[in-house]
N, C-alpha and C positions, 0 to 999 in steps of 0.2 A: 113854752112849747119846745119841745127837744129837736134839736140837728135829724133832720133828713139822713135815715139810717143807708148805708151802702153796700155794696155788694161787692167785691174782688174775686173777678172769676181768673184760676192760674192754671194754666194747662202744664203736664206732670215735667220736669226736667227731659232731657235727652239719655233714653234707657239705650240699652245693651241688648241685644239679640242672641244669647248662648244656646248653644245645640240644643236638643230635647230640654228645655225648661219653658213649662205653659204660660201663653200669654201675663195671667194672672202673677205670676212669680217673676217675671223678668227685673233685676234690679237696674238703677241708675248705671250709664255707662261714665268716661272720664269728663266728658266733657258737660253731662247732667250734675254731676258730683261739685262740678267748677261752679255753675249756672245758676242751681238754687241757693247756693246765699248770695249773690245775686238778688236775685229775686228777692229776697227775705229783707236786704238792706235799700232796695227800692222802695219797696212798701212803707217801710220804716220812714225812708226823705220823704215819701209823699204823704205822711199825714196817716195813712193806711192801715194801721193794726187792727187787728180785727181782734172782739172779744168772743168770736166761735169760728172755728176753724170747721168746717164738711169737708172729710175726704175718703177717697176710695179706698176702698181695703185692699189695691193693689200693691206691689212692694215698691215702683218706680214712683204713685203718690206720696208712698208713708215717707218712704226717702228721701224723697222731694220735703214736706214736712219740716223731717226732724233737721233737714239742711237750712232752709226758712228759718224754725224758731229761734233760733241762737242771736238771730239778726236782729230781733226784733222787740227785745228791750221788757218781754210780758209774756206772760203764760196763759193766754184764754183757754177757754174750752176747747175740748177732741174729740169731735164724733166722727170716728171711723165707720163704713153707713154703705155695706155691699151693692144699695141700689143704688150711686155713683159709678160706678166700675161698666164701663163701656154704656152708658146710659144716653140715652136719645135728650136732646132738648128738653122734649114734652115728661121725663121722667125726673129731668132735673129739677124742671119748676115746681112740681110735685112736694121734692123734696125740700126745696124753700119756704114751700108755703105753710111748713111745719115749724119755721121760725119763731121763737118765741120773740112776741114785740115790743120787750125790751134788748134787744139786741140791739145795737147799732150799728156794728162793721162787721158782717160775716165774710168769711175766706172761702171759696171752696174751691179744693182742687180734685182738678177731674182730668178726662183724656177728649180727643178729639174722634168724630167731629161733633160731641156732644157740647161741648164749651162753647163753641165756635158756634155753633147754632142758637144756643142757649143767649149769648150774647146779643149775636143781631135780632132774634126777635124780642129781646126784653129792650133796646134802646131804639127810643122814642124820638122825637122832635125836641129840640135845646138843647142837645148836645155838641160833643166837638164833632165836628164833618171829618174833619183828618184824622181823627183816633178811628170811627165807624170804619173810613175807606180804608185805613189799615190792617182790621179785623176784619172786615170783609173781604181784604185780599189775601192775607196768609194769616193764619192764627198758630205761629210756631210752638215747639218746645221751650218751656219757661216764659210763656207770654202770659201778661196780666195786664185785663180790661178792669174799668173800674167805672161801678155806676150808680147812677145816684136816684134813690127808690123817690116815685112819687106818691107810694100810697102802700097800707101797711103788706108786711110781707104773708099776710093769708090772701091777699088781692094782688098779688103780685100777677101780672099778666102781662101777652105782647104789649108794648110800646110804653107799658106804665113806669121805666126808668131814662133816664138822659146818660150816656155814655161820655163819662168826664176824663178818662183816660187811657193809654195802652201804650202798652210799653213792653220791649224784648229784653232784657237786662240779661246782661252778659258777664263770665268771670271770666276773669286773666286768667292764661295761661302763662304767664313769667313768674317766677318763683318770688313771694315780697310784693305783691302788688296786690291790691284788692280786689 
């Protein structure tokens, strides 16, 4: 019987706000830039690579992305997937539930507060209490929940996974520091 497939929900790095440039186009700002590989070398310590990556066709996700994979030692799959991009909970799980079940560690990164929603209603009871009340009280820039499916991902529904992790990973800002 195969390992209980999981989920890494990563909300997008810290974007930049430039004059007349649409929601949609905003790219990562300095300190989003620092954050995602971060992000990409947490995943990596914790076991976490994922062999499908979902993410928004926004520019702050892709770039969020292409700053992650460098980290992470594997090339999965890229489905870039416009119905991610400011998507509700209920449009997220949608989109999972098209997982092929052979998967076993998908990524997806998205924006708030669709993540963050997405998250507390898919974790269920056996979880960690301290990762939930951390994600239920802020769900920042470069945060990544991680959860662990109890049932396949066309059944994926409220409370059918256990929230095994969360984490804010953070880069240096000192020149030579990881």
């Amino acid at each position: 019987m195969p390992a209980p497939a999981r989920l890494a929900v990563l909300r997008h790095a810290k974007s930049a706000w430039p004059e007349d440039v649409p929601d949609h186009d905003r790219p990562l700002g300095h300190r989003g830039r620092r954050d995602a590989p971060a992000a990409g070398r947490w995943l990596h310590a914790a076991g976490c690579v994922p062999d499908l990556v979902i993410c928004s066709t926004a520019s702050r996700t892709r770039e969020t992305w292409d700053l992650v994979a460098p980290e992470l030692g594997t090339r999965p799959t890229v489905i870039l997937d416009p119905r991610v991009y400011a998507a509700t909970a209920t449009a997220l799980l949608d989109v999972l539930r098209e997982v092929p079940e052979e998967r076993r560690t998908v990524l997806l990164i998205g924006h708030q507060p669709g993540v963050q929603d997405l998250v507390l209603s898919l974790a269920g009871d056996g979880g960690d209490d301290h990762a939930l009340a951390r994600a239920d009280e802020k769900f920042p820039t470069s945060a990544v929940a991680v959860l662990l499916l109890r049932s396949p991902w066309a059944e994926l529904a409220a409370g059918t996974t256990a929230l095994t992790d969360f984490a804010v990973p953070r880069g240096s800002s000192r020149k030579g520091s990881p």
